[in-house]
C-alpha positions, 0 to 999 in steps of 0.5 A, a space after each residue: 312288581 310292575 305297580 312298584 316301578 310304574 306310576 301311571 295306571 296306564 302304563 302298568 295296565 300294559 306291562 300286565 296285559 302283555 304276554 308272560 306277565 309272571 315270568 316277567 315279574 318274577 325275573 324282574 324280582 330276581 334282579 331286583 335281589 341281585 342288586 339292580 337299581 330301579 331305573 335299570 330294572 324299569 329299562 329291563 321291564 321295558 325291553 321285555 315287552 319287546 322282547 316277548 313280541 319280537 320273539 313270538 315268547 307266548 307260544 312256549 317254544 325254545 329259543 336259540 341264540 342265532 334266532 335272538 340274534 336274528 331279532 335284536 337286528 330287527 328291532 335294532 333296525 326299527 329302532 333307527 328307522 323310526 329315529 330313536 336310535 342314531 346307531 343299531 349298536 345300543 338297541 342291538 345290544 340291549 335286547 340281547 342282553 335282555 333276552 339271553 338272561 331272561 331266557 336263560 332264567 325260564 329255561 327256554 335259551 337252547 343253547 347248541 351242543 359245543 363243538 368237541 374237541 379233537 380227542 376229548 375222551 384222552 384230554 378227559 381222562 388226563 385232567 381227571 388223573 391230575 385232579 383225583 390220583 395227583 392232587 393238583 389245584 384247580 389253577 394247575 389242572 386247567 393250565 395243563 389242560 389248556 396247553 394240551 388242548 393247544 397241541 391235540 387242535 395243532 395235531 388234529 389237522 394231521 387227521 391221524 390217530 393219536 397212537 401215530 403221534 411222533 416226538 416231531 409233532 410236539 417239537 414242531 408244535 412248540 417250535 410254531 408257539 416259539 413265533 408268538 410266546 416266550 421261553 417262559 410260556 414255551 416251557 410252561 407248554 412243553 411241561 404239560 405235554 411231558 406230563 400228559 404223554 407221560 401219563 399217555 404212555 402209562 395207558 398204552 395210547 402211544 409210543 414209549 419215550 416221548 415224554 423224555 424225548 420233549 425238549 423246552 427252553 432253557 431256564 435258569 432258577 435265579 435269572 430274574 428278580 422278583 417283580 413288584 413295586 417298591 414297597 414305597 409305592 404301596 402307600 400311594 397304591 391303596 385308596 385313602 381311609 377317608 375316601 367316600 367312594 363305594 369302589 375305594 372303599 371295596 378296593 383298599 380292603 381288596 388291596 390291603 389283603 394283597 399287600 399285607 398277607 401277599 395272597 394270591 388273586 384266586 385266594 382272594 377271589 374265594 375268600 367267603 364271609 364265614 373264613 372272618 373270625 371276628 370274635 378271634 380276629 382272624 382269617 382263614 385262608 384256602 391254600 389249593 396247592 396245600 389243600 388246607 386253610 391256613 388262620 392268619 390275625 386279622 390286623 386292626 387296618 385290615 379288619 377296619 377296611 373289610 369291615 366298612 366295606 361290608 356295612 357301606 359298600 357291599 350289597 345285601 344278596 345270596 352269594 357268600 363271597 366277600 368281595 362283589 361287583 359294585 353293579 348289578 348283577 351282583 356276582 363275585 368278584 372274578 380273579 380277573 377282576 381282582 386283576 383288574 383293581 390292582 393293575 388300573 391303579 398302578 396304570 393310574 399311579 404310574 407306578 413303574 414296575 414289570 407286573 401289574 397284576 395282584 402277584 406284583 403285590 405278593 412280591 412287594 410283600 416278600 421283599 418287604 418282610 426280607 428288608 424287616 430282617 425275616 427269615 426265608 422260612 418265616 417268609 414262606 410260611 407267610 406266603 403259603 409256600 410248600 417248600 423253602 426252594 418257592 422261597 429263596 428266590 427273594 434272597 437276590 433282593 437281600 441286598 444287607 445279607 450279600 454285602 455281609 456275604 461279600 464281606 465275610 473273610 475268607 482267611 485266605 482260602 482264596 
């Protein structure tokens, strides 16, 4: 490995002389199929040198973060005093960066026992019941178990058993998330809390009737509009056909699937090379509330894009995922990331619109296919909906079907 990135003997001579010269070749290949350049591998094979040395790696022993911590300050520190480096951060970041994946390739990083958290076994035992006996998706299980996570480490400084728990504590709790959140979020939080203490009370862990007795904001079904760009806008959203640039090519596919199909960023983020029929010309979308795929066509405008894509922009590895990052380490493209692509270029378009992430564009979607004279069902069905009620919130935004509600005689009924 070290013969394909150096060229004078020298220099290779020291790269294999130095300790663990396998494990660093063989990292080094690693990174190599998961897409780094060769200049960012020949400034990883550098850093490994110091790596080895500053952390005495010869001797076999395992490594804690604090002690890479510990010797990335050293070295940054080195680094500034023999002037090759104007500031500590950059040396300080590479060598931990460098040693963290490397260690964690060998096996050898010890990573400390995480903290528990404050009633751990209930909070467990809770989300399992949402996964295995209700069906819930991923999305919504670790939602709730966020928000229950927030009210046990609220609770937890009261230094009492849970079976003490009062309806008190939870309004208190939401009362203090009141400061900092919205109605929306409180309500969000007050509805995972009725649902654990409702399960709590089924295991007799406390008292009955405190899940009713949980109060949240008041919220009205039809108070907002949906939020999404005008469907104008989208044109101007998605990257150019002949545009030549590897993050262009990527995100008008990425865009088109958001805005054509409206799915959803985690949809999107788990789409997998085999869910492409291109003998058929169709897509397989996963629905995690409806735990099925669903086929839709493929249209020519779509396939061309993820197929440029593919045979231009995305690199050869082993992940299965369509959508990667551009730089190394290849790695799936995150649902943040995903979030990312979509709210830059609005950021970018100055587009004006109360939502910037992917969502924004499922809603584009629906209004979109409202105005080309859909129905609520057809509209759903395309959305992935489980029922019409998810639906019908587009129908404020029918602006030609009110007016003709507004038109519509009476015969002196009124």
């Amino acid at each position: 490995m070290f013969d394909k990135l150096f060229k004078r003997p020298s220099t290779i001579a020291r790269h294999l002389n130095a300790p663990l010269a396998s494990e660093r070749a063989s990292f080094l290949s690693q990174c190599a199929e998961d897409g780094a350049a060769p200049d960012t591998l020949v400034r990883i094979a550098r850093e490994l040198v110091v790596v080895v040395r500053e952390l005495d790696l010869a001797s076999g022993h395992l490594v804690t973060p604090a002690a890479v911590d510990s010797a990335a300050e050293h070295w940054a520190k080195q680094q500034k005093r023999r002037h090759r480096a104007h500031t500590l951060r950059w040396s300080r970041m590479l060598f931990r960066q460098t040693a963290t994946a490397w260690l964690s390739y060998l096996g050898r990083l010890c990573i400390p026992a995480p903290t528990p958290q404050p009633f751990a076994l209930l909070i467990n035992a809770f989300v399992d019941y949402l996964q295995h006996e209700r069906g819930l998706s991923a999305a919504t299980v670790a939602n709730y178990q966020w928000h229950v996570q927030r009210f046990f480490a609220d609770f937890s400084a009261r230094q009492c058993p849970f079976a003490e728990v009062r309806v008190e504590d939870t309004d208190a709790f939401l009362a203090r998330q009141g400061v900092h959140w919205c109605r929306v979020s409180i309500a969000s939080s007050a509805k995972a809390l009725r649902a654990f203490f409702r399960y709590a009370e089924g295991q007799g862990w406390c008292q009955p009737a405190i899940a009713s007795a949980i109060e949240s904001p008041r919220l009205f079904r039809d108070e907002t509009l949906p939020g999404g760009p005008a469907w104008e806008n989208i044109g101007q959203l998605i990257p150019p056909v002949d545009s030549q640039q590897p993050r262009h090519i990527r995100d008008r596919a990425i865009l088109l699937l958001f805005a054509v199909y409206g799915l959803r960023r985690g949809e999107v983020a788990e789409l997998r090379l085999e869910d492409l029929d291109w003998t058929n010309a169709c897509i397989a979308v996963a629905r995690a509330k409806q735990h099925c795929s669903q086929l839709y066509p493929l249209t020519d405008e779509v396939g061309s894009a993820i197929v440029r894509y593919l045979q231009a922009v995305r690199p050869r590895c082993r992940h299965r995922e369509v959508f990667l990052t551009l730089r190394a380490p290849i790695r799936p493209l995150s649902a943040g990331g995903l979030y990312h692509v979509t709210c830059s270029r609005l950021h970018h378009l100055g587009v004006q619109t109360p939502h910037w992430g992917p969502h924004a564009l499922r809603h584009a979607c629906a209004c979109h296919l409202l105005a080309e004279g859909l129905s609520l069902d057809a509209i759903g069905d395309h959305l992935g909906h489980r029922s019409l009620s998810s639906t019908r919130h587009y129908a404020k935004v029918d602006l030609a079907g009110l007016r003709e509600v507004a038109r519509f005689d009476l015969g002196g009924l009124l």
